[in-house]
C-alpha positions in Angstrom: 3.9 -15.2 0.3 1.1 -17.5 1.7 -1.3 -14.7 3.3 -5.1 -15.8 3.4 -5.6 -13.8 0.0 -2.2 -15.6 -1.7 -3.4 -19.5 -0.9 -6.4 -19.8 -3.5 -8.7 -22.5 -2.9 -10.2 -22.3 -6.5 -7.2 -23.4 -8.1 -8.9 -25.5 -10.6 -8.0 -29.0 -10.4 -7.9 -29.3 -6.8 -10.9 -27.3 -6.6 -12.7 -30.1 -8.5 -11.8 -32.6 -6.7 -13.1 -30.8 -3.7 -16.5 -29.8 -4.9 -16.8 -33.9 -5.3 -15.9 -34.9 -1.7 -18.8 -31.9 -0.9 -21.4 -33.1 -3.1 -20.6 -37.0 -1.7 -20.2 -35.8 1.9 -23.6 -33.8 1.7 -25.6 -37.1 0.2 -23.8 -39.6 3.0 -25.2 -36.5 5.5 -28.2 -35.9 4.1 -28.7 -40.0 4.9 -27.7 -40.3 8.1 -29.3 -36.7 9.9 -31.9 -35.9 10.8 -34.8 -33.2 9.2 -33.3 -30.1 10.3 -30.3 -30.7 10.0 -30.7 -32.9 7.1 -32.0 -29.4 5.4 -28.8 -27.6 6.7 -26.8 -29.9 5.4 -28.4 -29.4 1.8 -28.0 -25.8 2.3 -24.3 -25.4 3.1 -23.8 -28.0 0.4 -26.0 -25.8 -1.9 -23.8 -22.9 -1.1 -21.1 -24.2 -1.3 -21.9 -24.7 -5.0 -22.8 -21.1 -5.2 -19.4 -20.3 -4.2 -21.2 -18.4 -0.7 -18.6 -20.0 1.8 -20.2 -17.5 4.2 -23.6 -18.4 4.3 -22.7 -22.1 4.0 -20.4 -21.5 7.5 -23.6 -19.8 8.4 -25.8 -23.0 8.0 -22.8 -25.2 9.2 -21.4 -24.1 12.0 -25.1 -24.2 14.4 -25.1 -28.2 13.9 -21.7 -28.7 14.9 -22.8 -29.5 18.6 -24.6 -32.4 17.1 -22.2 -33.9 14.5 -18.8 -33.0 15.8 -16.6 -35.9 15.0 -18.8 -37.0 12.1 -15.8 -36.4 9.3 -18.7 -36.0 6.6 -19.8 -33.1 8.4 -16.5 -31.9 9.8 -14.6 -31.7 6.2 -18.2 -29.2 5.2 -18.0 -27.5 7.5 -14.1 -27.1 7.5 -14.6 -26.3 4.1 -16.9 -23.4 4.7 -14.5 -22.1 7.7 -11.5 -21.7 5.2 -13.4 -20.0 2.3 -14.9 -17.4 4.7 -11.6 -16.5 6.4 -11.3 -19.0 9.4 -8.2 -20.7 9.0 -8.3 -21.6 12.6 -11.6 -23.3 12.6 -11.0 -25.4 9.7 -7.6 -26.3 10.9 -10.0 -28.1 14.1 -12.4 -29.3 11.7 -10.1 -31.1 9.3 -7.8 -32.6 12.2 -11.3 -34.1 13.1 -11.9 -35.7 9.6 -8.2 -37.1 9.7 -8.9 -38.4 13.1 -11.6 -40.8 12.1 -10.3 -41.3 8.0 -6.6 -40.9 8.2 -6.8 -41.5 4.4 -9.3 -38.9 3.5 -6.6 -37.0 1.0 -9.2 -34.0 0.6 -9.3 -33.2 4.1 -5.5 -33.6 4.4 -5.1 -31.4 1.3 -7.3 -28.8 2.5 -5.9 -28.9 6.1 -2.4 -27.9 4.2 -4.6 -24.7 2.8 -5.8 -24.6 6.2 -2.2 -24.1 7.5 -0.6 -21.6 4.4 -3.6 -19.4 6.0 -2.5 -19.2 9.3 1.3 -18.9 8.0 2.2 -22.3 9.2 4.3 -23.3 6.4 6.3 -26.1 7.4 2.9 -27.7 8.9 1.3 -27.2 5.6 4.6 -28.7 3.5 3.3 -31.9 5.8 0.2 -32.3 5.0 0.6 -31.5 1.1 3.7 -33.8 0.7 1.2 -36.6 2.2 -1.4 -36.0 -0.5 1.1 -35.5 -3.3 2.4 -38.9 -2.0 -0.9 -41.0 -3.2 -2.4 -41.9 -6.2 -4.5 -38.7 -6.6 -5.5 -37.5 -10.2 -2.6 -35.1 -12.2 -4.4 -32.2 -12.0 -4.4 -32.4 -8.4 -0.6 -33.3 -8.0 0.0 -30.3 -10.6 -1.8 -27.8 -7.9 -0.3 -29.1 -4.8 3.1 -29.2 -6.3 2.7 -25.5 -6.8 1.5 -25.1 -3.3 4.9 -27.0 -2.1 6.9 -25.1 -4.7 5.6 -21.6 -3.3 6.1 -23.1 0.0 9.7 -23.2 -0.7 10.1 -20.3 -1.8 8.6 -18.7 0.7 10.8 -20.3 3.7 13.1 -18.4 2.2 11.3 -15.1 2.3 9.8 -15.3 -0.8 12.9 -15.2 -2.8 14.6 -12.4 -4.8 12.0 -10.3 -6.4 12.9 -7.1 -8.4 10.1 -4.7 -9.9 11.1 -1.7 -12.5 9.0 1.1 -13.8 9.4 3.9 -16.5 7.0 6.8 -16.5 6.8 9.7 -19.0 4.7 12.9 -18.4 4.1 16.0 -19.9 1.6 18.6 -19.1 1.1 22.6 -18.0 1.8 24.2 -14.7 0.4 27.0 -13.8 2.8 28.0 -11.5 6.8 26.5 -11.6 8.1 28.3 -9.3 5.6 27.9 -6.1 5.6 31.8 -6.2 3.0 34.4 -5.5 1.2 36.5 -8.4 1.9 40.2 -6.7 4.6 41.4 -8.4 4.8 44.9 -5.9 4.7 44.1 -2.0 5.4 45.4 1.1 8.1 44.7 3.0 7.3 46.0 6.9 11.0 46.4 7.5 11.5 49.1 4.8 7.8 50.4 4.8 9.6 54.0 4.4 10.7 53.0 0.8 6.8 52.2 -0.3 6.5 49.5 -2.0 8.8 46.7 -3.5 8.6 45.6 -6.9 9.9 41.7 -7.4 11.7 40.8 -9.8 11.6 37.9 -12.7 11.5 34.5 -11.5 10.3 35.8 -7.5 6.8 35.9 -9.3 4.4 32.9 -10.7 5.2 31.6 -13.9 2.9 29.0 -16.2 4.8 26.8 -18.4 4.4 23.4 -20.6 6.4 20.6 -19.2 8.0 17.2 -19.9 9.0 14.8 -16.7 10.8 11.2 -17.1 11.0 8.8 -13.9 12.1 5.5 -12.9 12.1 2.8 -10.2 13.8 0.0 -9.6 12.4 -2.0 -5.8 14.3 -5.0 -4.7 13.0 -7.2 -2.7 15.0 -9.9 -1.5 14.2 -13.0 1.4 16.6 -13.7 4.0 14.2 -16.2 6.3 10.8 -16.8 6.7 10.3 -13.2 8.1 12.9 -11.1 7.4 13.5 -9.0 4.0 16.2 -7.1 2.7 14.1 -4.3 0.8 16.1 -1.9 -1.7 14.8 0.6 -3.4 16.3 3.2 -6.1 14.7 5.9 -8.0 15.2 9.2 -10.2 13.6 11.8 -12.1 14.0 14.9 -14.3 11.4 17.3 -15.0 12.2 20.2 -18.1 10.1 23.1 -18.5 9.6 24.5 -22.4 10.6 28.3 -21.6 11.4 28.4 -17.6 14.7 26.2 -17.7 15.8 27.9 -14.3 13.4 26.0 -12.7 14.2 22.4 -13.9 14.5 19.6 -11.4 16.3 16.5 -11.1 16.6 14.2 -7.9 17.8 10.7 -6.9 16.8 8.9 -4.2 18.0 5.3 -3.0 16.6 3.5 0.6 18.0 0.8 1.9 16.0 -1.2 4.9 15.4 -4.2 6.1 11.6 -5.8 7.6 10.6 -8.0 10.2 7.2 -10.0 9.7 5.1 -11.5 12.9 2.7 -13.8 13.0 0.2 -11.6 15.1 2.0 -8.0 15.1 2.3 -6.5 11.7 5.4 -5.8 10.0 8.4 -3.7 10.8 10.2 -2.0 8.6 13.7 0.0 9.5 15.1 2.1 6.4 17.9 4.2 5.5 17.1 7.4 3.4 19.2 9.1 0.8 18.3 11.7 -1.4 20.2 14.4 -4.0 17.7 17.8 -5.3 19.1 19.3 -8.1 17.8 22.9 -9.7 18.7 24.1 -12.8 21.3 21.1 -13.1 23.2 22.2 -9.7 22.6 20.7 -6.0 20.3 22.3 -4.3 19.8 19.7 -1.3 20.7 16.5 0.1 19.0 14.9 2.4 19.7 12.0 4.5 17.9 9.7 7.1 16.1 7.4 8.5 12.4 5.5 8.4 10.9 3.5 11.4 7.3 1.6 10.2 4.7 -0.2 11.3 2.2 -2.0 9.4 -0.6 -4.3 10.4 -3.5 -5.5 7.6 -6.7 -6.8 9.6 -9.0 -9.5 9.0 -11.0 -7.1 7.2 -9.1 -6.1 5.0 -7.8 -2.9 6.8 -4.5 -1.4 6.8 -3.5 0.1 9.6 0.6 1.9 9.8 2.2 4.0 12.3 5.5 5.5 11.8 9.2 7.9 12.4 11.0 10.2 10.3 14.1 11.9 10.5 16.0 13.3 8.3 19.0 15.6 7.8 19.0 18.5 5.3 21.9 20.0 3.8 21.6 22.8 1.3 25.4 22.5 -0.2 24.7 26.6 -1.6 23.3 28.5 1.3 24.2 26.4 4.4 22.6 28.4 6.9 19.2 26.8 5.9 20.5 23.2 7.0 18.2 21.9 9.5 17.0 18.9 10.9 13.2 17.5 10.4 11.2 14.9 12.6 8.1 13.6 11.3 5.6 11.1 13.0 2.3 9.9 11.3 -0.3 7.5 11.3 -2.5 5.9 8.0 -5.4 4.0 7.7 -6.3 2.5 4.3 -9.5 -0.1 3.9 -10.6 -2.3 0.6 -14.6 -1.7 0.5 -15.4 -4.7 -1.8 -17.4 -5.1 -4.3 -17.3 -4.4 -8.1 -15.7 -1.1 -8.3 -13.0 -2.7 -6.0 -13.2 0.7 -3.7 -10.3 1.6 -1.7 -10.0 4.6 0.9 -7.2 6.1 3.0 -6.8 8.8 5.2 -3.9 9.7 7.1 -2.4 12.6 9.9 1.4 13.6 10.6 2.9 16.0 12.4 6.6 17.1 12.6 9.4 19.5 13.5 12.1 21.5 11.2 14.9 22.8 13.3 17.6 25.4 11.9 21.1 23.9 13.1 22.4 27.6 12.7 21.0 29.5 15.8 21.2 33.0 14.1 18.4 32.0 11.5 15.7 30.5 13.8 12.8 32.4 11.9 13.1 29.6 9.3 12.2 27.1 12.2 8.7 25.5 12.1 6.6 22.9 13.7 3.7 21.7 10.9 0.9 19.0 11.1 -1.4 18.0 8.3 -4.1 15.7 7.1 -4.6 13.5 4.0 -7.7 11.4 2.6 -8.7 10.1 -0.5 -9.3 7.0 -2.7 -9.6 5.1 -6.1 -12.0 2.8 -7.5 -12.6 1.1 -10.9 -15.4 3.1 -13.3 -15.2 0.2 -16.0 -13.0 -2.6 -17.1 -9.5 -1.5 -17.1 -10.5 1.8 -15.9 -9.4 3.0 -12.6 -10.3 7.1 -10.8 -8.4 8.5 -7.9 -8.8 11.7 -5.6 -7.1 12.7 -2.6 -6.9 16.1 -0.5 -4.6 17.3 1.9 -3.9 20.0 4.3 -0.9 21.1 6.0 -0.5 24.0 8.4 2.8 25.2 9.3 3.9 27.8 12.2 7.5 29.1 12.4 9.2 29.8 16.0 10.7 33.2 15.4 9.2 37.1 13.3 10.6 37.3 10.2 13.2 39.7 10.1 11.6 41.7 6.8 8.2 41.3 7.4 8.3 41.6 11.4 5.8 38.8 12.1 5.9 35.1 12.8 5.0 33.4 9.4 2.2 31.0 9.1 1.3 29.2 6.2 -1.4 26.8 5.3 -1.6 24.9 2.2 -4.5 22.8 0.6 -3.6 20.6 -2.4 -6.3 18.7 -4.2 -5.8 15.7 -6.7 -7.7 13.8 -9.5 -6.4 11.3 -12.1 -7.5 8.5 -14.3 -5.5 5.4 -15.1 -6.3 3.0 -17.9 -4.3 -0.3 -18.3 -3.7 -0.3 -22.1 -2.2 -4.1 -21.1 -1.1 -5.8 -18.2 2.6 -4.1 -17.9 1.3 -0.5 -19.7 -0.8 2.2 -18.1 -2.1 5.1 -19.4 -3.1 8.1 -16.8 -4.3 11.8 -17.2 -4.3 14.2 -13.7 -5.4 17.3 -12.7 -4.1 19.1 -8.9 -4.8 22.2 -7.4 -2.6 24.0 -4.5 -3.5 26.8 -2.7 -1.0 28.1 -0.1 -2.3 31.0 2.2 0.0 33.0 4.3 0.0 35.8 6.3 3.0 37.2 4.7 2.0 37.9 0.9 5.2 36.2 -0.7 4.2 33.1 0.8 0.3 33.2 -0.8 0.2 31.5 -4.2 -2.1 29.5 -6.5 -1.1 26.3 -8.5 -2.9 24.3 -11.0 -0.8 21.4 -12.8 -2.1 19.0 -15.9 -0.5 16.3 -16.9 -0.7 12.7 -19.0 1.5 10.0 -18.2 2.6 7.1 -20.0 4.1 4.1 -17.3 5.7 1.0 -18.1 6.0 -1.8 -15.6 8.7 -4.6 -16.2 
């Protein structure tokens, strides 16, 4: 769409043709102002030039008391405003410039800019078609007609967009089976019989792995600010020796978005979900996501939202329950070279057992999440996130006589390197440690992996 990152102001032919009406609107200024603000003037134009659209606004904006209405100043200065993130101001600026030189085609072409900024598209459709209209250099017409072309597409929502990706993985895991190490416990409800001694596949086992995914995201415009958003994906993950354990699952959501000017997005999605182990169900899920999501003028992402779902287990139906999830994430681009980006995140939620006789396995559980990415060196991007999550259940468990709490710590770090621009190349290590009052639920897991992913 037309956001103030998607409407680029270097675009190179009209951003020639800009950096001319600077240069001649700094010499007319620098002719008819006075010393200081004849030196400002040289400044923000020198700026300018630089490419420092902040510290030209900087300069700029102090003398606009004084030469308000004079369109050589007023196009600077609307200049600056736009290339430092003030759509608004430039907008004022430029209808100044137009006010006094109706035929000044930079000003109107950069008022158009001015308006794809603040998501005014039909306003900036205006303006461009006006400059494309007159005898402006090709170069110029070429980028504008792109601007109106986008534009178009965008009144539409952006058009039908569809985005695939295939990702192979193989790697070791420590631990398939989320299972503790003890192979003799306890069990408080048959203490008299001494100890009991598990049997194979209720303990840890380490195996080599292979794992191949796929996505396929639809995105699809119905207005100006609504999107049909469709989204299908699958995977199936083989283990060398412990084939019990394979997994499979498909997943498909279905929702539907509402953009506002000033509000964020809202996003309203239906869930679906099949979990197969060793090649039979093991769990279907279904419901429903409620989002909201807001990105700053600095560049932070903020998101609130609902979850609930509907778990049926098609093999032991007495664990069939109902989940509720809430969260909040905050996510921020740093800048600079490295292109830095950090998140962190909290959630908390509730797992009710529809089957009254089995309330033990009911829980409420709240967590945490942070972490981040940045490149190391061309082509190179690192990752790391952590998480915790603790869980409480309502009811004693009926063999171990106490209420079972459970807190698990995962930890994550991965390379990816972008062989080219549709072909990624990743390695990842993670870490999960689950401790629990009741032993079977303790358990160490350490997974390693290198992925292949193709985007198309």
């Amino acid at each position: 769409m037309w956001s103030r990152g998607g409407a680029p102001g270097a675009a190179l032919g009209l951003g020639l043709w800009r950096t001319r009406a600077v240069i001649l609107a700094a010499v007319l200024l620098l002719g008819a102002a006075g010393t200081a603000a004849a030196g400002a003037m040289e400044e923000g134009a020198r700026l300018l030039g630089a490419g420092d659209a902040q510290g030209a606004y900087a300069v700029l904006k102090p003398e606009e008391r004084g030469h308000a209405g004079n369109p050589d100043y007023d196009y600077m200065l609307g200049v600056a405003a736009i290339d430092s993130g003030r759509p608004a101001e430039a907008v004022a600026a430029f209808e100044r410039v137009l006010a006094v030189k109706p035929d000044h085609l930079q000003a109107r072409a950069e008022l158009g800019r001015a308006y794809i900024a603040m998501n005014e598209p039909e306003a900036a459709r205006r303006e461009l078609a006006a400059v494309s209209a007159q005898n402006v250099p090709d170069d110029v017409r070429a980028t504008i007609d792109r601007y109106v072309t986008a534009l178009d597409t965008g009144l539409s929502g952006g058009g039908t967009q569809i985005r695939s990706n295939v990702t192979v993985r193989a790697g070791y895991d420590s631990n398939v089976n989320n299972s503790t190490s003890d192979s003799r416990i306890l069990i408080p409800a048959f203490a008299g019989l001494g100890f009991a001694t598990l049997g194979p596949g209720a303990t840890s086992e380490d195996d080599y792995f292979g794992e191949i995914s796929g996505r396929v995201s639809l995105t699809h415009g119905l207005a100006l600010d609504k999107q049909l958003l469709v989204d299908l994906n699958a995977s199936y993950r083989g283990n060398a020796d412990a084939d019990q354990f394979n997994q499979a699952l498909a997943g498909a959501n279905i929702g539907f978005a509402q953009r506002t000017p000033d509000h964020g997005t809202f996003t309203v999605t239906a869930q679906l979900q099949s979990y197969w182990v060793d090649d039979e169900a093991y769990r279907y899920t279904y419901g429903a996501l409620g989002q909201w999501s807001y990105r700053t003028g600095g560049n932070t992402d903020l998101a609130l939202y609902l979850q609930y779902a509907k778990l049926n287990y098609p093999n032991n139906s007495v664990q069939n329950a109902n989940r509720y999830t809430a969260g909040a994430t905050v996510g921020k681009a740093l800048g600079g070279a490295s292109e830095p980006y950090v998140f962190a995140g909290a959630y908390a939620g509730y797992e009710k057992l529809t089957d009254g006789n089995f309330d033990h396995l009911t829980y409420g559980f709240g967590g945490l999440r942070a972490g981040g990415e940045m490149t190391l060196m061309p082509r190179l991007r690192g990752y790391a996130s952590a998480a915790v999550e603790v869980s409480d259940y309502k009811n004693p468990d009926p063999l171990f006589l106490e209420e079972r709490s459970v807190v698990r710590a995962d930890a994550t770090a991965g390379l990816r390197y972008q062989l080219r621009n549709d072909l990624t190349l990743g390695g990842e290590v993670s870490y999960t440690r689950s401790d629990s009052n009741i032993v079977l639920y303790e358990y160490d897991r350490v997974v390693a992996s290198v992925s292949l992913s193709l985007d198309f």
